[in-house]
C-alpha positions as a printed NumPy array, in Angstrom:
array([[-140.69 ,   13.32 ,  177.299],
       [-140.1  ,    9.643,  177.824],
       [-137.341,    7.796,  179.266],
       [-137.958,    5.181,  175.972],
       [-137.636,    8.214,  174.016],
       [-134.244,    9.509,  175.539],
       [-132.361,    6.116,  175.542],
       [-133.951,    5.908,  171.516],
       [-132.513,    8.838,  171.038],
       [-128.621,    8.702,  172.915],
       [-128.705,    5.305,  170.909],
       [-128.899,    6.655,  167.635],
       [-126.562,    9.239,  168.504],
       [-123.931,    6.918,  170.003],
       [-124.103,    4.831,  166.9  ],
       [-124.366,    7.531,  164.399],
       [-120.851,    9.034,  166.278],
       [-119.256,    5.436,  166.532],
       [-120.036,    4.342,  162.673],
       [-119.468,    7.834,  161.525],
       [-115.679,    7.921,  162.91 ],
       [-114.995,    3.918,  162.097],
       [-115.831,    5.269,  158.332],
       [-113.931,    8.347,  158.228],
       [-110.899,    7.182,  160.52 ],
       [-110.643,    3.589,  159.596],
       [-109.842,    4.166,  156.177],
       [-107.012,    6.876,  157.429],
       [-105.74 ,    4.796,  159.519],
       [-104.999,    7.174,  162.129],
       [-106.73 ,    9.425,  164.81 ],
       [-104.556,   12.029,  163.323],
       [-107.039,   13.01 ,  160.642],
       [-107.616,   16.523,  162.051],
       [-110.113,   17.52 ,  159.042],
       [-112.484,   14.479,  160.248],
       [-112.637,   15.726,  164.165],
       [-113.16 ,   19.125,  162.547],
       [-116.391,   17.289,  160.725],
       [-116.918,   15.387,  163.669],
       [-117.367,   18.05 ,  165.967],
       [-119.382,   20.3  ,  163.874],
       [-121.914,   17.575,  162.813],
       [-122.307,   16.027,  166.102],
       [-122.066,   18.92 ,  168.748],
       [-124.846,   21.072,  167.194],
       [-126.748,   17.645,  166.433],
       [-126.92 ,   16.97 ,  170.467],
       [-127.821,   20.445,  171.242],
       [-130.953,   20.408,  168.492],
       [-131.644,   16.866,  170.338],
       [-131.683,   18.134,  173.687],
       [-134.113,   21.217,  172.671],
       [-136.553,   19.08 ,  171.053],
       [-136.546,   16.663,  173.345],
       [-137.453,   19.096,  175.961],
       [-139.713,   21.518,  173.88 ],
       [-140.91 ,   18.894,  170.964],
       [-140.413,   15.566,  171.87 ],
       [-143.251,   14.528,  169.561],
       [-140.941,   15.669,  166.246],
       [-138.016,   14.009,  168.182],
       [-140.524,   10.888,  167.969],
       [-140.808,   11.164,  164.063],
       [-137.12 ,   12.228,  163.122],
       [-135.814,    9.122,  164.912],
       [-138.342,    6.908,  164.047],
       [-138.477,    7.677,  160.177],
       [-138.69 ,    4.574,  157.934],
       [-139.845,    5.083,  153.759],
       [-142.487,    3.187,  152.702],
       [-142.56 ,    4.446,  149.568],
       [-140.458,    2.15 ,  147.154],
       [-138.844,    5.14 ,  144.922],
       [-137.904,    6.703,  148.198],
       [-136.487,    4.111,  149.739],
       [-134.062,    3.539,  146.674],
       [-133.361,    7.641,  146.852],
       [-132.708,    6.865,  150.899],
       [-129.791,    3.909,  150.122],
       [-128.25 ,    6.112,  147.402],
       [-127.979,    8.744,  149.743],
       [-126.068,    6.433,  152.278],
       [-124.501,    4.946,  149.917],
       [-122.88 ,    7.979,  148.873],
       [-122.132,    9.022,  152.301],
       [-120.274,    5.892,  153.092],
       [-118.218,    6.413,  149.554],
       [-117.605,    9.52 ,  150.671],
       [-116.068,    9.44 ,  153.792],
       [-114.041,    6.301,  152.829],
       [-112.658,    7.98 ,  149.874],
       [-111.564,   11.082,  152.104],
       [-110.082,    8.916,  154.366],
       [-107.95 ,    7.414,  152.166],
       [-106.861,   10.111,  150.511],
       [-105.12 ,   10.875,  154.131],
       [-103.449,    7.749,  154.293],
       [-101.743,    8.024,  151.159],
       [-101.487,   11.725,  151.056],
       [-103.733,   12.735,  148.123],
       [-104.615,   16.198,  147.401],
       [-105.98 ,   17.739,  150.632],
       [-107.634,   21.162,  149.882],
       [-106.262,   24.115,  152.031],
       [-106.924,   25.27 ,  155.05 ],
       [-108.886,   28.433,  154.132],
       [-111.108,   25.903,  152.061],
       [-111.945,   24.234,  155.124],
       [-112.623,   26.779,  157.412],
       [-115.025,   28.351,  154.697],
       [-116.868,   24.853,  154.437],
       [-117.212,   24.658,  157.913],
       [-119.181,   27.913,  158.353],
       [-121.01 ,   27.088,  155.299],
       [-122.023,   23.52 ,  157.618],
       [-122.897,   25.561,  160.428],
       [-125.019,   28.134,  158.425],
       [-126.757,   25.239,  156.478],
       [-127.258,   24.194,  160.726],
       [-129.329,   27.069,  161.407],
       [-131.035,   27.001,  158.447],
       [-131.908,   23.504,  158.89 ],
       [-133.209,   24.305,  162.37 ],
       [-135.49 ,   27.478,  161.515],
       [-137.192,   25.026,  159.305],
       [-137.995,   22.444,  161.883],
       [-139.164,   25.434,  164.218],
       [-141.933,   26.755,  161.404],
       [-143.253,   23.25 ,  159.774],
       [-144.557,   21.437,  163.095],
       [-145.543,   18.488,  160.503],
       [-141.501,   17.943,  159.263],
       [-140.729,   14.475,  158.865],
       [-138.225,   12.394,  157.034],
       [-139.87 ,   10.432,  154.915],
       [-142.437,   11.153,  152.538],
       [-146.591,   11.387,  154.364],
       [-149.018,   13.457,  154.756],
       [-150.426,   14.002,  158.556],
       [-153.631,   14.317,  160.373],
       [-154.465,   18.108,  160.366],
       [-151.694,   18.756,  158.079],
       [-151.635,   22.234,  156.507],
       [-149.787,   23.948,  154.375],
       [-146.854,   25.958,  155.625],
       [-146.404,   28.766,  153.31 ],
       [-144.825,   31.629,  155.363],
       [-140.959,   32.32 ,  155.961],
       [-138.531,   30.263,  154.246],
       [-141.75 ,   28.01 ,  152.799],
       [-142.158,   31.619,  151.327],
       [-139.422,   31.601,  149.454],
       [-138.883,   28.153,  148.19 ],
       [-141.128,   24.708,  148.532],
       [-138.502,   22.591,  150.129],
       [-136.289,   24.676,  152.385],
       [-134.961,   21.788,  154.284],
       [-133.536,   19.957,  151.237],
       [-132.282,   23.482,  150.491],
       [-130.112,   23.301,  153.492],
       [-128.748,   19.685,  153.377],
       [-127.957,   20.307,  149.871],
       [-125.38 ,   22.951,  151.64 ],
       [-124.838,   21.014,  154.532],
       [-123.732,   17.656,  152.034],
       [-121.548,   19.901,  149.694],
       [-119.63 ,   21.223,  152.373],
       [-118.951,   18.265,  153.994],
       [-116.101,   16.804,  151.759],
       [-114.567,   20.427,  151.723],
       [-114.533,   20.006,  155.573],
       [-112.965,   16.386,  155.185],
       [-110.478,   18.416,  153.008],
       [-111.103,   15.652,  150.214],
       [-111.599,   16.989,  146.224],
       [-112.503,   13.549,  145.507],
       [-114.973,   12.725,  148.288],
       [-116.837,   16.067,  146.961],
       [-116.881,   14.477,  142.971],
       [-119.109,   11.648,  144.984],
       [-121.187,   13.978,  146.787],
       [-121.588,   15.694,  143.747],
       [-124.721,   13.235,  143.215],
       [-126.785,   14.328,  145.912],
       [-128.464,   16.953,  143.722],
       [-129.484,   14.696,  141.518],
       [-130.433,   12.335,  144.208],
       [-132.616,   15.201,  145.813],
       [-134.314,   16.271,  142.786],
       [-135.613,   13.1  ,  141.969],
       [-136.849,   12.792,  145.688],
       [-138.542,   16.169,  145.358],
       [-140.372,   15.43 ,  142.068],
       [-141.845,   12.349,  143.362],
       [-143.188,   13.873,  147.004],
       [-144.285,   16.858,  145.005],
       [-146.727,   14.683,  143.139],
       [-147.455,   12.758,  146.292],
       [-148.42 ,   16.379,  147.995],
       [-150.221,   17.544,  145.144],
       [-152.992,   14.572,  145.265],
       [-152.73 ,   14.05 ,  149.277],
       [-152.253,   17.129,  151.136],
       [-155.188,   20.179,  150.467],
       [-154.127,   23.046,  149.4  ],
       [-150.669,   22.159,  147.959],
       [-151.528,   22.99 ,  144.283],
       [-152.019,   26.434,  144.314],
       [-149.264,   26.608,  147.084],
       [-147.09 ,   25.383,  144.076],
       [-148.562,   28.322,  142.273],
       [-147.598,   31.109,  145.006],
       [-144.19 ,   29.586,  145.328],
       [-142.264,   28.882,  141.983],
       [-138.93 ,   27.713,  143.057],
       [-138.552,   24.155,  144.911],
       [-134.608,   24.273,  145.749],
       [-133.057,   27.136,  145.118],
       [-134.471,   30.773,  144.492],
       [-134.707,   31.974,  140.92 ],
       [-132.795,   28.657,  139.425],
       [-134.733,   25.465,  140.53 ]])
């Protein structure tokens, strides 16, 4: 571990906490908005813990998931959609505080926010079996194929979990109408996971008949 590493990383984290809660609370114009501390604290807590681990145990994946930029010109357009939906997202649930749109109940909520915290975990275990995770779209030197526990079960286990993690979230925010928005990120991902499948197939040895083994990309027995 670095000291250019930790300041990189309490950066992003300050600024991902500071523009996350300027979109969320701005638009409700008020700190009142308990369903976005709810979302604050569950996204950010558990994301300072996971920093802290693999900054101590890993600091070398810390290294790649903060300093992550696409090359790859149909990724990059899949990464802006992605934030572009996030930042529609969170301004639409804010608003629908301010002027007292639907807000789903309470029970809704508190089931979404397990759901977030599951998707955590999940999200987690995946970074503690594939050594090579990174966020955008290479292949590394040494690379293998990871093919045991959840790469056993499906080829893409961490878009499995953000695809939980990003439904939940407007169901935290309490926001029907922020989850019709999010309702693109499965779309979004798919198209992501056919293009670094082909990438994979012609760069990285051994992914073909890993394809084989494992039949399901996303979600077992459906996709």
């Amino acid at each position: 571990m670095t000291s250019k590493l930790f300041i990189q990383a309490i950066i992003k984290f300050v600024a991902g906490v500071i523009l996350a809660g300027l979109f969320i609370f701005l638009p409700a114009g008020s700190l009142s908005y308990v369903n976005g501390w709810i979302f604050m604290g569950i996204l950010f807590i558990p994301m300072l813990i996971s920093g802290i681990v693999m900054m101590i145990k890993n600091p070398l994946l810390l290294e790649k998931r903060l300093n992550a930029k696409e090359k790859q010109k149909e990724q990059s357009v899949v990464i802006k959609l992605s934030g572009l939906m996030f930042l529609a997202g969170f301004v639409l649930a804010g608003f629908g505080y301010r002027f007292g749109w639907y807000i789903l109940p309470k029970t809704v909520v508190i089931i979404a926010s397990v759901i977030f915290l599951a998707a955590y975990v999940l999200y987690a275990e995946v970074m503690r079996e594939n050594i090579y995770l990174s966020r955008t779209i290479e292949v590394q030197e040494n690379q293998k194929v990871i093919d045991t526990g959840l790469y056993g079960i499906v080829r893409h286990p961490m878009y499995s979990a953000t695809l939980l993690l990003f439904l939940s979230i407007p169901l935290v925010l309490g926001s029907v109408y922020s989850f019709i928005i999010f309702l693109a990120y499965p779309f979004i991902i798919a198209n992501r996971i056919k293009n670094e499948e082909k990438f994979l197939e012609k760069e990285l040895f051994g992914y073909t008949e890993y394809k084989r083994k494992v039949k399901y990309r996303l979600i077992p027995f459906i996709w």
